[in-house]
C-alpha positions in Angstrom: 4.4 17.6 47.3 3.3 15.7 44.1 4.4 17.9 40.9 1.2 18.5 38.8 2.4 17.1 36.1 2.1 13.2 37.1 -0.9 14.0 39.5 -2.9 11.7 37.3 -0.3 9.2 36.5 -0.2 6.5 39.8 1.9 4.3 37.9 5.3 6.1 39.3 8.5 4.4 38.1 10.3 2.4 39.8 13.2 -0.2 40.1 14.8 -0.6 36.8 12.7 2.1 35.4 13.7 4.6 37.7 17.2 3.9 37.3 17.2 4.4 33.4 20.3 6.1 32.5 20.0 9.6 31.2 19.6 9.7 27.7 20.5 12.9 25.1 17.0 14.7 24.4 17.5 13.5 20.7 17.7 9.8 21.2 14.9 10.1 23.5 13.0 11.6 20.9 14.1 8.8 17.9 13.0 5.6 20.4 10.0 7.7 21.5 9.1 7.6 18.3 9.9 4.7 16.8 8.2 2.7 19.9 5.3 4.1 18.9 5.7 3.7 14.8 6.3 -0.2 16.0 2.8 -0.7 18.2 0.9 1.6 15.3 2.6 -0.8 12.9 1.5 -4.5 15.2 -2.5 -2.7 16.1 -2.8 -0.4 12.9 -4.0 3.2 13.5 -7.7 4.6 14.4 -8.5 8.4 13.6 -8.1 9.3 17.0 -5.1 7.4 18.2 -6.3 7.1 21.7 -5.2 3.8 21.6 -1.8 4.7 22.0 -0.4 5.1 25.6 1.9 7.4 26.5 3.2 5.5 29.6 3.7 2.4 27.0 5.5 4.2 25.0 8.1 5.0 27.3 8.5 1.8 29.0 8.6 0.1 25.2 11.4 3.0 24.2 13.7 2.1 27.3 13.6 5.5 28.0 13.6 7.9 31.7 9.8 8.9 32.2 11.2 12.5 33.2 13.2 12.8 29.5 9.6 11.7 27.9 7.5 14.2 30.2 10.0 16.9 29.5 10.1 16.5 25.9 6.6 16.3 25.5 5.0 17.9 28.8 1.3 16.8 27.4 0.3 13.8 25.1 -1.3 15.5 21.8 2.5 17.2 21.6 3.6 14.2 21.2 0.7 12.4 19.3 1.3 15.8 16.7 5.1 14.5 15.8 3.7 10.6 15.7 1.3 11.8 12.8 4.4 13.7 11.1 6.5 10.7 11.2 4.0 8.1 10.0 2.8 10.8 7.5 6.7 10.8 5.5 6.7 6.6 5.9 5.8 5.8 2.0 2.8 3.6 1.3 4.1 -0.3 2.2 5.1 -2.4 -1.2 3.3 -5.0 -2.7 6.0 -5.3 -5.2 8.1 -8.1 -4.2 5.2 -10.6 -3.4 3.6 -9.3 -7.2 6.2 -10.3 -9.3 6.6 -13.5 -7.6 2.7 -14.5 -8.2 3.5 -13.6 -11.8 6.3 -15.6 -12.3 4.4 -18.4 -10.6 1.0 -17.9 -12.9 3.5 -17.8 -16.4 5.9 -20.6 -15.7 3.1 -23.3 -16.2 1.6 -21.1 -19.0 4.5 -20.4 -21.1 2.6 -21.9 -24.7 0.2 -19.6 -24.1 2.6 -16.6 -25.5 2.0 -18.0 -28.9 -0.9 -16.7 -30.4 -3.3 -13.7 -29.4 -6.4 -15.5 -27.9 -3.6 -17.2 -25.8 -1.9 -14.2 -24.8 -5.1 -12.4 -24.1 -6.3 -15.5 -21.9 -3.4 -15.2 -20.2 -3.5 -11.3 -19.5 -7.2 -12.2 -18.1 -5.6 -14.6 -15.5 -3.4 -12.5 -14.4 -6.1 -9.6 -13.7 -8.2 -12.4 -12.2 -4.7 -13.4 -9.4 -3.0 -10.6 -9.0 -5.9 -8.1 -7.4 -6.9 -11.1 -4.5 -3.2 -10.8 -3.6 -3.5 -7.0 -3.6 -6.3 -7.0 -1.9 -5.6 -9.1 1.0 -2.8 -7.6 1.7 -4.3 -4.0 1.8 -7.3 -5.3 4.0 -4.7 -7.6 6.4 -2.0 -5.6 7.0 -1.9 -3.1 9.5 0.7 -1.1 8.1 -1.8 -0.6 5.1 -4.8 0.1 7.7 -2.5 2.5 9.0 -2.0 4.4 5.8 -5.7 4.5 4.9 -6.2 5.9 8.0 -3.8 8.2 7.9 -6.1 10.2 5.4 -8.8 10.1 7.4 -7.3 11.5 10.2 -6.0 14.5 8.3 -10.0 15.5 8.1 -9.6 15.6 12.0 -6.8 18.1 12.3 -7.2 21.5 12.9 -6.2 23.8 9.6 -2.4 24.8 10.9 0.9 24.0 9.7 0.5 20.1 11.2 -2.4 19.6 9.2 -0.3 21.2 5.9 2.9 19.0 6.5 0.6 15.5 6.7 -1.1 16.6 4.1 1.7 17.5 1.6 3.5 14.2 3.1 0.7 11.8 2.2 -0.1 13.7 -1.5 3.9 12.9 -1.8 3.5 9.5 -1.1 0.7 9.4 -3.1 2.1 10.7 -6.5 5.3 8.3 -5.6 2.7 5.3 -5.2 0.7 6.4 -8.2 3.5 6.4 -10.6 4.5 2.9 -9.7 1.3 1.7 -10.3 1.2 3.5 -14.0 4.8 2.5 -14.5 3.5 -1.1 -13.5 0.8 -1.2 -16.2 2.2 0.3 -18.4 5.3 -2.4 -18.5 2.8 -4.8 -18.2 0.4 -3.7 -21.3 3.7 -3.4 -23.7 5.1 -7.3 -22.7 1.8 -8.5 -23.5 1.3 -6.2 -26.9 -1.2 -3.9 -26.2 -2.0 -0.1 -26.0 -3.9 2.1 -24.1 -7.2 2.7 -26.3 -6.7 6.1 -28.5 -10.2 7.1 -28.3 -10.4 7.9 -24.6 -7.3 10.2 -24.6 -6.2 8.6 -21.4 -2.6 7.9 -19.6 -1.2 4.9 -17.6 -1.5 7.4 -14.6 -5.2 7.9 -15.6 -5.7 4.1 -15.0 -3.7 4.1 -11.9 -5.5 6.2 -10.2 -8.6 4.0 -10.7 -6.9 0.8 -10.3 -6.1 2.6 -6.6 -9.8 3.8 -6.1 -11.6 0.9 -7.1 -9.4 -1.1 -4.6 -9.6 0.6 -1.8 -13.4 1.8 -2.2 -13.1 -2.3 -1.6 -11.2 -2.8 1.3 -12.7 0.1 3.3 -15.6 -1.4 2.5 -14.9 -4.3 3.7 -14.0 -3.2 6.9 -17.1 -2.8 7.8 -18.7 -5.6 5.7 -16.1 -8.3 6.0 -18.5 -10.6 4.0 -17.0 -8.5 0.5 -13.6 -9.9 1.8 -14.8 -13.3 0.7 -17.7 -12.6 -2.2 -17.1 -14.1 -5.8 -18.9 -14.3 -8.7 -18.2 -17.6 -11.0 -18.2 -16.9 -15.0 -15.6 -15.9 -18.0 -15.9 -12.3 -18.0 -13.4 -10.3 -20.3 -12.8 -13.2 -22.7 -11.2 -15.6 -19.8 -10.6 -19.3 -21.3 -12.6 -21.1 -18.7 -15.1 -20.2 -16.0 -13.9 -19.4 -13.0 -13.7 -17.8 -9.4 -13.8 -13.8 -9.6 -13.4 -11.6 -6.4 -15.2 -8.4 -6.7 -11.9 -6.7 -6.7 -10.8 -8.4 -9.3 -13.8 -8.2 -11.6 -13.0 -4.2 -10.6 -9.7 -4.3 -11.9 -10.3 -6.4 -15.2 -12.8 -4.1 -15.8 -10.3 -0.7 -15.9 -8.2 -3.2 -18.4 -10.9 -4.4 -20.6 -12.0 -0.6 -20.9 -8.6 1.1 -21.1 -6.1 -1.7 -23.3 -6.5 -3.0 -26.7 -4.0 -4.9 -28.3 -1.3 -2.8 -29.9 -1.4 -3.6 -34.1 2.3 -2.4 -34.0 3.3 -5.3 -31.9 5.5 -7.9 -34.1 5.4 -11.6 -32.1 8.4 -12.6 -33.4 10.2 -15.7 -32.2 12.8 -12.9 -30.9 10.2 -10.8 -28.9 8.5 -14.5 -27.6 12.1 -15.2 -26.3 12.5 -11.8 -24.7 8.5 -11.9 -23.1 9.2 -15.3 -21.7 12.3 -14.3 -20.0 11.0 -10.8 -18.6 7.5 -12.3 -17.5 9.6 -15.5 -15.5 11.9 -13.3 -13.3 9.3 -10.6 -13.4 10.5 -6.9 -12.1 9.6 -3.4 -13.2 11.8 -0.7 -14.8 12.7 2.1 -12.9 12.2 4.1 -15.9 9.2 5.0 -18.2 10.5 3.9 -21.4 8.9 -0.2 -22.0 10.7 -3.0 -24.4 10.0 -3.1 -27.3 
């Protein structure tokens, strides 16, 4: 007699399958799981993670069909611990491939450290570079979609202790991701001599958070309107040197700077602090630690 539970599963193992060795419950569990974190990772993630198949789970884990059914006797057990463990995975870095676009943008501006307009016009081309980077990789990269969604599929949890834990895991992530950002900017703004503006009593965390809004108000939107993806506006907005190319996200992000920076009057462009910029700015990485150079 067929046992209830695989009544609806035709798709029996057999051969090689049906001779998997007997694995402890816990490494079933970890290769469960991490078969699944890889196909959410190659697809992305939709709200309802129907996409994901239990059966190709288990054949993708290696793992005995009976260990899989026993440790989760019914799919939304086991779609409940995939949402924890893609809840604690931080928000993917765009670190590595920033300060490489820097270093690229300064080393064939390096004169234009000398005087202010320079500097300034330089500033303005990185805020014109840096957010298309930023934003195709957000709107690309299914690891990304995956983490938008993430907070979307909270909203379709019942209130309980799994909707709690995702919730507290992605706020965690958030504030981690946030002070990057601010730490970021705020490196950023003192290499290039300027301040945040006193008069709107705001912080480098303030402008993170709507460096992060504006962004991804984008690339949700463009999700479903693919034609923002590739939408530019040609001018010289924010004092740029020369007309150019401006993706909406970046003309979103140079906005936030032109509102929030001014140049810092305390700033002394020395040949010693030219020297020090130069050097920071061409092997480009950020402190781990709130205090800038001076």
């Amino acid at each position: 007699m067929t046992s209830p539970r695989y009544a609806a599963q035709p798709d029996l193992p057999t051969g090689l399958a049906r001779r998997a060795r007997r694995l402890p419950d816990r490494e079933t569990e970890q290769r469960m799981l991490q078969a699944a974190l890889d196909m959410v990772n190659r697809v992305g993630l939709t709200v309802s993670l129907d996409h994901i198949s239990f059966e190709d789970v288990i054949r993708d884990a290696g793992v005995a069909r009976s260990s899989a059914y026993r440790r989760w006797p019914h799919k939304d057990l086991f779609v409940s611990d995939l949402v924890r463990q893609l809840a604690r995975n931080p928000a993917p870095a765009l670190v590595a491939d920033e300060a490489e676009l820097i270093s690229r943008i300064v080393a064939g501006r390096q004169d234009w450290l000398e005087t202010p307009e320079r500097r300034h016009s330089l500033l303005i081309e990185l805020l014109r570079q840096l957010p298309v980077l930023d934003f195709r990789t957000l709107y690309e990269s299914p690891g990304w979609r995956t983490y938008l969604a993430l907070h979307a599929t909270v909203l379709s949890l019942a209130s309980g202790p799994l909707r709690d834990e995702v919730q507290n895991s992605l706020a965690e992530s958030e504030r981690d991701r946030l002070t990057r950002v601010a730490r970021a900017w705020g490196f950023m703004a003192d290499l290039f001599g300027y301040r945040l503006v006193p008069a709107h009593a705001a912080s480098f965390e303030i402008v993170a958070v709507l460096v992060s809004s504006v962004m991804r108000g984008l690339v949700m939107l463009a999700l479903s309107m693919p034609e923002v993806a590739g939408q530019r506006a040609r001018g010289r907005p924010f004092g740029a040197i020369a007309e150019d190319d401006w993706t909406l996200a970046a003309l979103g992000i140079g906005g936030i700077a032109s509102a929030f920076l001014e140049p810092d009057p305390a700033t002394v462009w020395d040949r010693q602090r030219l020297t020090a910029v130069r050097a920071a700015l061409a092997t480009f990485t950020v402190p781990d630690s709130d205090s800038y150079p001076n």
